[in-house]
C-alpha positions in Angstrom: 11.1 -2.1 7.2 13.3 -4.8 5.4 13.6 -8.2 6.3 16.9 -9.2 7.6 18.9 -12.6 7.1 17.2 -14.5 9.8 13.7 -13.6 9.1 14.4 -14.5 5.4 16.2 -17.7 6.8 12.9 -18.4 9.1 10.6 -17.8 6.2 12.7 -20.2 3.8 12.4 -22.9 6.2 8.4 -22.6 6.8 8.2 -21.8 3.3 9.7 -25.5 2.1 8.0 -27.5 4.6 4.8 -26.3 3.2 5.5 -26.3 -0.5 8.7 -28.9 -1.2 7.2 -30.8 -3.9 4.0 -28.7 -4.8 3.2 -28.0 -8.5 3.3 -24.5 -9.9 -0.1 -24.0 -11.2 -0.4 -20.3 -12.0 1.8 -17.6 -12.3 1.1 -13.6 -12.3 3.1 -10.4 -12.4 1.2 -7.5 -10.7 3.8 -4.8 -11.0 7.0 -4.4 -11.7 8.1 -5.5 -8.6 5.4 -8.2 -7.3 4.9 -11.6 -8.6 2.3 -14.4 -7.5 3.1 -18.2 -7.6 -0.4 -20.1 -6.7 1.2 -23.9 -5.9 -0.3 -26.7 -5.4 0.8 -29.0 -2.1 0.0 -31.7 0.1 -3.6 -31.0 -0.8 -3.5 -27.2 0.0 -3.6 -24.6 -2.6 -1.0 -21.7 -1.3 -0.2 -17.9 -2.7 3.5 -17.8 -2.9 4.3 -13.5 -3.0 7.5 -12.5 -4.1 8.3 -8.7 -3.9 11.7 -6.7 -4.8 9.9 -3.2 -3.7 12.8 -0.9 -2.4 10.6 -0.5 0.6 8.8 -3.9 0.9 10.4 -6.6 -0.5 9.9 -9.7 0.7 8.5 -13.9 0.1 6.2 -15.2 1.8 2.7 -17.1 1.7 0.2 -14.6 1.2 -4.0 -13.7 1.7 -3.9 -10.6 0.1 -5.6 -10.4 -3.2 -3.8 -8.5 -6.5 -5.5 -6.5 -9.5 -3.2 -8.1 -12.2 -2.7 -6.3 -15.6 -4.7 -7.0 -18.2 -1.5 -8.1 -20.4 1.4 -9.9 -18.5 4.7 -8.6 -18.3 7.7 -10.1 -20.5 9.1 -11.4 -17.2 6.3 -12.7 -16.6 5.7 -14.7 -20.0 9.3 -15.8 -18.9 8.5 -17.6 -16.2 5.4 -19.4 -17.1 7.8 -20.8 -20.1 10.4 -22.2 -17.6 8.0 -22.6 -14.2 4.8 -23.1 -15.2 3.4 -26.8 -14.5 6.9 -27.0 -12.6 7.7 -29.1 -9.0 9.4 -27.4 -6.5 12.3 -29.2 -5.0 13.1 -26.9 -2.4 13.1 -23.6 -0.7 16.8 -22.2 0.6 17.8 -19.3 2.0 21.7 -18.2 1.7 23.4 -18.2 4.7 23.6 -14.3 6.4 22.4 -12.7 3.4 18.6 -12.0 2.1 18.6 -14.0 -0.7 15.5 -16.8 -1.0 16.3 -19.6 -3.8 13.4 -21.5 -4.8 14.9 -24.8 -6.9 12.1 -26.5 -9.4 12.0 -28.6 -12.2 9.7 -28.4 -15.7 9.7 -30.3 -18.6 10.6 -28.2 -22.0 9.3 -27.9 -25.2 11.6 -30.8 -26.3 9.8 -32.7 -22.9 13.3 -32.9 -21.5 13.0 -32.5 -17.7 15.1 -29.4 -16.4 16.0 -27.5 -13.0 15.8 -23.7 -12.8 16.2 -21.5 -10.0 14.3 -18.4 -9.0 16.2 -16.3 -6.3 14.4 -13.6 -4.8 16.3 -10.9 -3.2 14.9 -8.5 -0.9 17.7 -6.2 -0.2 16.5 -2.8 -0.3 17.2 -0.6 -3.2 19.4 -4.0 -4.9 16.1 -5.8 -4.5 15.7 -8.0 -7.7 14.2 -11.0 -8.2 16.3 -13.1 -11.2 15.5 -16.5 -13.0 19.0 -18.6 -13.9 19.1 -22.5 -15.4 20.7 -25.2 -13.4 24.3 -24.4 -14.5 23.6 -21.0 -12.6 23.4 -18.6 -15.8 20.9 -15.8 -15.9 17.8 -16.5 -17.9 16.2 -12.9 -17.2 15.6 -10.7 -13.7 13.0 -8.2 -13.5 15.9 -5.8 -13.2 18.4 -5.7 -15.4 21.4 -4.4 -13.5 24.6 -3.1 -15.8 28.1 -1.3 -15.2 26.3 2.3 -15.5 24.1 0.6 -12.6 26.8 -1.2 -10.5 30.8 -2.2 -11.4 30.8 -4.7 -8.8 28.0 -6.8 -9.6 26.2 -7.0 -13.0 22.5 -9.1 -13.6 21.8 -9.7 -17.5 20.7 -12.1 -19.2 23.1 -14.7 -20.1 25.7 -13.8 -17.7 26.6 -16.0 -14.7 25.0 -15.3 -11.0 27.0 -14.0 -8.4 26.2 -13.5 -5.0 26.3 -9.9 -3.8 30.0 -9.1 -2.6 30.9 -10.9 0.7 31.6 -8.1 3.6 34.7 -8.2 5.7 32.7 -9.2 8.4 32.9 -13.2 10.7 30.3 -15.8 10.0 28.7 -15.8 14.0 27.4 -19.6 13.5 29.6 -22.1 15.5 31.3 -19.5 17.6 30.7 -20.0 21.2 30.3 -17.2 24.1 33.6 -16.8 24.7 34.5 -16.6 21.1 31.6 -13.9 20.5 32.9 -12.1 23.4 36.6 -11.9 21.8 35.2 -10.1 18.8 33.9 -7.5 21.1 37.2 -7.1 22.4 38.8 -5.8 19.5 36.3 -2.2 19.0 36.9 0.0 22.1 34.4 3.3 22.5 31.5 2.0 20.7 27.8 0.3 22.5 27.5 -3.1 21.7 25.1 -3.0 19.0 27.8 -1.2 17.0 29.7 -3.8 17.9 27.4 -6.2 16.3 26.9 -4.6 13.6 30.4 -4.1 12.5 31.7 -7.1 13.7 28.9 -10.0 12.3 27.5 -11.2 8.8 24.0 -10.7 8.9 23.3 -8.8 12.0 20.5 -6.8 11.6 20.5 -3.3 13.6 17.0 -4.3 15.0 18.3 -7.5 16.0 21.4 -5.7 17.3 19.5 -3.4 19.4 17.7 -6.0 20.6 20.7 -7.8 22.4 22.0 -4.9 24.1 18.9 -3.8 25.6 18.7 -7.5 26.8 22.4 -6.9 28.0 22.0 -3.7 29.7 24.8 -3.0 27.0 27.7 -5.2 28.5 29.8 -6.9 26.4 30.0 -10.5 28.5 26.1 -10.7 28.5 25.7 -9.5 24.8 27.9 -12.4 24.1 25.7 -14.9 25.5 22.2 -13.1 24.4 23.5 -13.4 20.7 24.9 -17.0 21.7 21.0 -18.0 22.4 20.0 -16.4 19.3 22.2 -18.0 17.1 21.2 -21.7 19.1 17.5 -21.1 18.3 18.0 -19.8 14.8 19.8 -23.1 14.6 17.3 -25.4 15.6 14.9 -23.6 14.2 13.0 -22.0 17.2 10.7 -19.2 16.2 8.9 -17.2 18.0 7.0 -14.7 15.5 5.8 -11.2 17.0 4.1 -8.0 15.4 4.1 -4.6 17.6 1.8 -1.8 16.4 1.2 1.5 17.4 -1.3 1.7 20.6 -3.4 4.3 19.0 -3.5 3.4 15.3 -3.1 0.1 15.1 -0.4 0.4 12.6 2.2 -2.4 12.7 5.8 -1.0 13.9 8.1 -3.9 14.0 7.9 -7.5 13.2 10.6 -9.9 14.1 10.9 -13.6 14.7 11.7 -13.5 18.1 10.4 -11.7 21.0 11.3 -8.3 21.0 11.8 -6.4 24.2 13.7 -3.4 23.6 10.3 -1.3 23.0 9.2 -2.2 26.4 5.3 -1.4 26.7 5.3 1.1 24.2 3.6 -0.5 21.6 0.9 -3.7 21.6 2.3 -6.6 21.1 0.9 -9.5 19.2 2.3 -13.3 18.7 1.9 -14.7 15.8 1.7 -18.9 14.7 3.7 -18.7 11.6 6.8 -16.2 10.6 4.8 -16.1 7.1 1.3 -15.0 8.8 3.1 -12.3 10.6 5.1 -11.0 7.4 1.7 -11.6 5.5 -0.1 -9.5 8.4 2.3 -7.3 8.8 2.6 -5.4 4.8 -0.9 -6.8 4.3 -2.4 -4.3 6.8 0.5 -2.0 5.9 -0.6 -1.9 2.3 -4.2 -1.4 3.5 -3.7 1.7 5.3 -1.5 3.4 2.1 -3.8 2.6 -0.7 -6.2 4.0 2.3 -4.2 7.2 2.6 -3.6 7.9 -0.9 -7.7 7.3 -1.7 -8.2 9.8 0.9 -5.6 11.8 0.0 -7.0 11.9 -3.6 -10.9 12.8 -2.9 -9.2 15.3 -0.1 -7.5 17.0 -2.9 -10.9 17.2 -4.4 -12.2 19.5 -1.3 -9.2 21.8 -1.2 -9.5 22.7 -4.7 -13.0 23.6 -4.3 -12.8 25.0 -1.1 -9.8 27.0 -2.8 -12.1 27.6 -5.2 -15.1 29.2 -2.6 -12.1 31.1 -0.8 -11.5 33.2 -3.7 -15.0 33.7 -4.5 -15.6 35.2 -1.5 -12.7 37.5 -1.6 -14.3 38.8 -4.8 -17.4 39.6 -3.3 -16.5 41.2 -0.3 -14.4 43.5 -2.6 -17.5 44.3 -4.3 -19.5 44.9 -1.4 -16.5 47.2 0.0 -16.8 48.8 -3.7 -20.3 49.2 -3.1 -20.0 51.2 -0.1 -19.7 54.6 -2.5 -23.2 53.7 -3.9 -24.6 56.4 -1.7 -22.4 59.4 -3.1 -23.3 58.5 -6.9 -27.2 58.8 -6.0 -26.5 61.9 -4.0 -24.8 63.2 -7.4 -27.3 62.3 -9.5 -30.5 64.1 -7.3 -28.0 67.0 -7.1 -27.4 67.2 -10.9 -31.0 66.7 -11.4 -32.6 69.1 -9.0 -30.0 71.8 -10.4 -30.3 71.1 -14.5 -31.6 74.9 -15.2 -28.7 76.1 -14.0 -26.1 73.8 -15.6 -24.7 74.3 -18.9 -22.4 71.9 -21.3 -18.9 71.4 -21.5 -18.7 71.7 -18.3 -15.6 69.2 -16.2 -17.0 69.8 -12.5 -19.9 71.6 -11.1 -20.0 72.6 -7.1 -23.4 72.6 -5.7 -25.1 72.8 -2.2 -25.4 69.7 -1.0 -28.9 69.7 0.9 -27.8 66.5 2.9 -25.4 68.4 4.9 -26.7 71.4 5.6 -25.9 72.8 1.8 -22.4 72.0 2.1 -20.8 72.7 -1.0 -20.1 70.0 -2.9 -18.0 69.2 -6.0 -19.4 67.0 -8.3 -17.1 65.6 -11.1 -18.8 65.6 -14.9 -18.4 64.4 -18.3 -17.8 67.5 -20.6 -18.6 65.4 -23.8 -22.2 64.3 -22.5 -25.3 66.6 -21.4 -25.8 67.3 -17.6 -29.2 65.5 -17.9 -26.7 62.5 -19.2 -24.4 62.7 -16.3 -27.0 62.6 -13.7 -28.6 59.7 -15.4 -24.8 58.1 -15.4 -24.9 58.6 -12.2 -28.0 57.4 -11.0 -27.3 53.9 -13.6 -23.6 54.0 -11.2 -26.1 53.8 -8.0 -28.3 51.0 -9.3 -25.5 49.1 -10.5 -23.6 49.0 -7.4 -26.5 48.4 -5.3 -27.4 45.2 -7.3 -23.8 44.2 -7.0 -23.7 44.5 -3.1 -27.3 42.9 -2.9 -26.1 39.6 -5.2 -22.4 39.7 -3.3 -24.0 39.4 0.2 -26.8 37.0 -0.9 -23.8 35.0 -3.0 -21.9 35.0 0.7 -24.5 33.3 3.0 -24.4 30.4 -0.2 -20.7 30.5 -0.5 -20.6 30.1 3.3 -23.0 27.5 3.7 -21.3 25.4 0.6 -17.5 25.6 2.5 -19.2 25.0 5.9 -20.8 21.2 3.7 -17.3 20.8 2.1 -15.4 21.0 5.6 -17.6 18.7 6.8 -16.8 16.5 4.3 -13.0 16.6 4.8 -13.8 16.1 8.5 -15.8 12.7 7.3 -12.5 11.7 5.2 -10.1 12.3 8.1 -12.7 10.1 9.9 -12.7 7.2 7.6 -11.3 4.4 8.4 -12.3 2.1 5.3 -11.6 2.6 1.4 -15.5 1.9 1.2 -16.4 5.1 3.2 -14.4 7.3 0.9 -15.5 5.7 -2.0 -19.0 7.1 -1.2 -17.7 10.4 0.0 -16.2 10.7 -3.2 -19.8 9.4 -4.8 -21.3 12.5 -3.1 -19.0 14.3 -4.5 -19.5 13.2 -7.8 -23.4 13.5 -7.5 -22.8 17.1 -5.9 -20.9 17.9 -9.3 -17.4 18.5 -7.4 -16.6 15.7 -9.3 -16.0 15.2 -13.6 -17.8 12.3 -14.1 -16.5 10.0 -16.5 -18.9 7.6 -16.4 -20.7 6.7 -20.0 -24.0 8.9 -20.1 -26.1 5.8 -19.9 -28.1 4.8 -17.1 -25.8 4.5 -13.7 -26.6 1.7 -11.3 -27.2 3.5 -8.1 -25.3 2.6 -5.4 -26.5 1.8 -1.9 -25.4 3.5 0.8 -23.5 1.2 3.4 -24.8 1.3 7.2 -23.9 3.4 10.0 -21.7 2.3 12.7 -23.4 0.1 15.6 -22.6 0.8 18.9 -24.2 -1.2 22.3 -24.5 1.3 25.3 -23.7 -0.1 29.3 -27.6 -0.8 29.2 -27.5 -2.4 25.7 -28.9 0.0 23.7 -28.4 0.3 20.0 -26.3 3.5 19.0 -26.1 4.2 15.4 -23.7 6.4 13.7 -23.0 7.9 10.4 -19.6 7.6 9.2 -20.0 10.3 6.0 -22.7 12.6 4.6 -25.0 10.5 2.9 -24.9 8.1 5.7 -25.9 10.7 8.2 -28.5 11.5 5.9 -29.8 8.0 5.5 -29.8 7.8 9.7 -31.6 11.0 10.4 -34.3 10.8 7.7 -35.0 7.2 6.8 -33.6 4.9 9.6 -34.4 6.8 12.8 -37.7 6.5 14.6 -38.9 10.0 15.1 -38.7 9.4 18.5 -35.5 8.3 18.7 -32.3 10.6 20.4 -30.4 12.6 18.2 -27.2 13.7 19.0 -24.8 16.0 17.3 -21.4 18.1 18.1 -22.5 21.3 18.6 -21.5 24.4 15.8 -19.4 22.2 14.4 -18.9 19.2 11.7 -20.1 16.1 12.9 -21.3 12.8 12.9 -24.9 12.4 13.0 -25.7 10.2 16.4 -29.0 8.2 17.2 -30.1 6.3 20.0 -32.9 3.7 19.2 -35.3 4.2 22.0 -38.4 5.3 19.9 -39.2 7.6 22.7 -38.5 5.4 25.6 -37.0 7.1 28.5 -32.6 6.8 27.8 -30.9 6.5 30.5 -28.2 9.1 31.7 -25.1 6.7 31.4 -26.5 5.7 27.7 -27.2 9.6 26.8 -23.4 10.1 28.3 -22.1 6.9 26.3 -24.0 8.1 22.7 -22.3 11.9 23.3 -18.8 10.1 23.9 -19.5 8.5 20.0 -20.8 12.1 18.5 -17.8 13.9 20.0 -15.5 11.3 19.1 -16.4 11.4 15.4 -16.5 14.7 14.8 -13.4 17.9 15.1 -14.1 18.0 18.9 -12.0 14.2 19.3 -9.0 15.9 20.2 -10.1 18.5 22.8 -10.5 18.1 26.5 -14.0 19.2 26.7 -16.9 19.0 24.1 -20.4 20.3 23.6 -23.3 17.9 22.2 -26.8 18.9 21.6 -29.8 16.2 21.6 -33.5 16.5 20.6 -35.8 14.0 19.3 -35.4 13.2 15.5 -38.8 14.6 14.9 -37.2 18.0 15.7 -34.9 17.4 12.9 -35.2 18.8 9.7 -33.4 19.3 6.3 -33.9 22.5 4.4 -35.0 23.1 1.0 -32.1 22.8 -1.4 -29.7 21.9 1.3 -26.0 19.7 0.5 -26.9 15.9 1.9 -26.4 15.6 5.6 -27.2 19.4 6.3 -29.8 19.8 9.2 -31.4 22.4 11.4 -32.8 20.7 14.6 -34.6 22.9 17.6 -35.9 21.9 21.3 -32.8 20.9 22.0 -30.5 20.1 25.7 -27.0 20.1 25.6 -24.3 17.5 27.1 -21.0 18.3 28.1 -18.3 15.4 28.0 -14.8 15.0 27.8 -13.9 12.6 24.5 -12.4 9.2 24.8 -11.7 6.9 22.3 -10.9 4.3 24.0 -14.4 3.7 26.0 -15.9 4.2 22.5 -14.1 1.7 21.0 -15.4 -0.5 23.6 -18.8 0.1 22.9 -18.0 -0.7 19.4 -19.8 -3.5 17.5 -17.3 -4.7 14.6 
């Protein structure tokens, strides 16, 4: 979501309390839209981000930690000329627009003391963050913006700065409730957050919404919600608030007041600083993309061998369906044999009685440019060769099987994952399993260990452990477990592997329940009303010769039936 005028306002404010007067110390550029100011203030060291991304630009004090290029940017050179070592004087935002300035002073190479201004602007596709001396010319912006680009509004080096066109729109700031309800007045057949929208300078729609669900959509009350607005974005009042999904835990909305037009639909979270919940909010954002495309990457990974596997098995079950005229070349071939004294050459075809039905006659096709003794033989090499094909296509399926059954139960652990750690070791099984090119030198590779399994605590307090990908269900089944510890496991189907450490203590029924919650729940079966788990002792747990990591057969087994829900497992959650 973008930032509108007042968060950008709210953030300017915080933003030059905290670092009016700091020193510039470092200065990065990660990307062509991010850059990093580290200042030094009041004894604190802060982050200062500053992003012109289409999607998420923004400024704010930031936690989240860059990977910055190994040679920096031109822009980027730029600035450490004219900031570097600089004070900041101040932090402004422009009245209803999304425009930050930050003012600060340097000395330059002549150890003359000068002002520059950097003004970040976070307006969605505009977005552009642009560096101008104290007389308001353009030093450089990190995009350059021309009259192919834009006729209204140019950004080059060298020109002057210009605010973004003003809008035919009324400043709201100083108008009271009756004054804010005469604007209303004046657009007939529209709700009120139309009304806003069209009528006011920086009214965002989310802010707009906001006031007529508070209003019940009358144009009186509006008037006096946005009246109370407007008095605590004057005296600075903030009131900072993230919503996320329920079920994810991925941040919706962010504003810095309350917001109540989503009623209970999503969780809502306060938050003490407008910068911590901007920070939070594209921090965790940012976490679950990079998550999605890792996953997405090592994901692609398994389709194209599964894609692989699914072909391979069509061409084997076309050579067992080719093999299924094996018989009739053999019954040629006896035929031809038992008959040579009667057969002569040159011959195309030859009908004899076929002794398997009842001396049927039976035409048997023949090559006139090769003996009859040649033909049968033909044939007979026809029989063998088929029947070796069917034998190697059949043995070739159960493989191919068992290798797509491992790889789906793979992807099941990716759409499982909820850490880029976890797919990096999917991906390192992968790689080991040789689904994976690995570009790695061929020296010596530092192995890497495998992280833990996920700790649950039942009612009772006992320790459930759970795998999270292949290798880790492997590591819990055959070198952490006690072989008299429970396992668990979804039954038929991929799965998470599932222990209870009791080391053959009796487990109590609620605790047995609790740990088949935890194997349903990370496995296909999270979704459906009703699933099946299976539990034995570890000792009855065994991995076959050969077999992909993770891959077990188990016997002397019970089965559990339990309906899944994440939410009493993420209860019994350990973080």
């Amino acid at each position: 979501m973008a930032l509108d005028a007042n968060t950008l306002a709210a953030l300017a404010y915080e933003l030059d309390e905290k670092l009016r007067g700091g020193r510039i110390d470092k200065i990065y550029q990660m990307s062509r839209s991010q850059v990093l100011l580290t200042v030094r203030s009041l004894g604190e060291n802060y982050r200062l981000l500053l992003s012109c991304d289409a999607a998420k630009g923004r400024v704010c004090l930031t936690n989240q930690t860059f990977e910055n290029p190994d040679m920096p940017p031109v822009f980027c050179m730029l600035m450490r000329k004219h900031l570097g070592g600089g004070k900041i004087l101040g932090v402004q935002a422009v009245a209803n627009e999304r425009i930050v300035r930050i003012i600060a002073e340097s000395t330059n190479e002549l150890f003359e003391v000068t002002k520059k201004i950097l003004i970040v602007e976070p307006m969605g596709k505009h977005s552009n963050i642009i560096l101008t001396d104290d007389n308001n010319r353009i030093i450089d912006a990190i995009r350059h913006i021309d009259f192919t680009l834009s006729e209204k509004r140019q950004v080059l080096p060298g020109m002057f700065y210009e605010l973004p066109p003003v809008q035919e729109k009324q400043n709201p700031t100083g108008l009271s409730v009756i004054e804010l309800a005469s604007v209303f007045q004046k657009t007939a057949g529209v709700s009120v957050s139309e009304k806003l929208m069209n009528a006011f300078l920086g009214m965002s729609p989310l802010l707009a919404r906001e006031i007529e669900h508070r209003s019940g959509n009358d144009e009186l009350l509006a008037a006096e919600v946005f009246s109370e607005f407007l008095g605590k974005a004057d005296q600075k009042i903030y009131e900072p608030v993230l919503l996320y999904q329920k079920e994810t835990k991925e941040p919706k909305e962010l504003y810095i007041w309350d917001l109540k037009q989503y009623g209970d639909f999503y969780e809502k979270r306060s938050c003490s600083s407008v910068n911590e919940c901007v920070d939070l909010f594209y921090r965790v954002k940012e976490t679950k993309r990079k998550l999605e495309e890792k996953r997405e990457s090592v994901g692609q990974i398994v389709d194209k061998n599964l894609t692989r596997l699914y072909k391979k098995i069509d061409i084997h079950k076309k050579n067992i369906k080719k093999a299924e005229k094996k018989d009739r070349y053999r019954i040629y071939a006896e035929l031809l044999t038992a008959n040579l004294y009667q057969l002569t050459k040159n011959q195309q075809e030859v009908t004899l009685p076929n002794y398997y039905e009842e001396n049927a006659p039976l035409t048997i096709p023949l090559d006139e440019t090769i003996s009859p003794a040649r033909n049968a033989k033909k044939y007979f090499e026809k029989y063998n060769k088929e029947k070796n094909m069917e034998k190697i296509s059949k043995e070739m399926l159960v493989e191919i099987q068992e290798e797509i059954q491992y790889l789906l139960s793979v992807k099941d652990a990716l759409e499982l994952s909820e850490d880029e750690k976890n797919i990096s070791e999917i991906k390192e099984e992968l790689t080991d399993g040789g689904y994976v090119s690995d570009k790695v030198p061929k020296k010596k590779k530092k192995e890497s260990r495998v992280s833990g399994p996920m700790q649950f605590l039942s009612s009772d307090g006992t320790v459930i452990l759970c795998g999270k990908n292949n290798r880790q269900n492997e590591e819990l089944t055959l070198k952490i477990a006690s072989k008299q510890d429970l396992w668990l496991h979804i039954r038929n189907i991929p799965g998470s592997h599932t222990v209870i450490r009791c080391q053959g203590a009796l487990v109590s029924d609620q605790t047995l329940y609790e740990a088949a919650l935890i194997a349903a729940q990370y496995s296909k079966s999270a979704k459906d009303t009703k699933a099946a788990v299976d539990y034995t002792r570890v000792k009855y747990v065994k991995k076959p010769s050969g077999a992909k990591p993770g891959m077990v057969i188990y016997d002397n087994f019970e089965t559990i039936i339990v309906e899944p829900d994440a939410n009493k497992v993420e209860q019994l959650r350990q973080k």
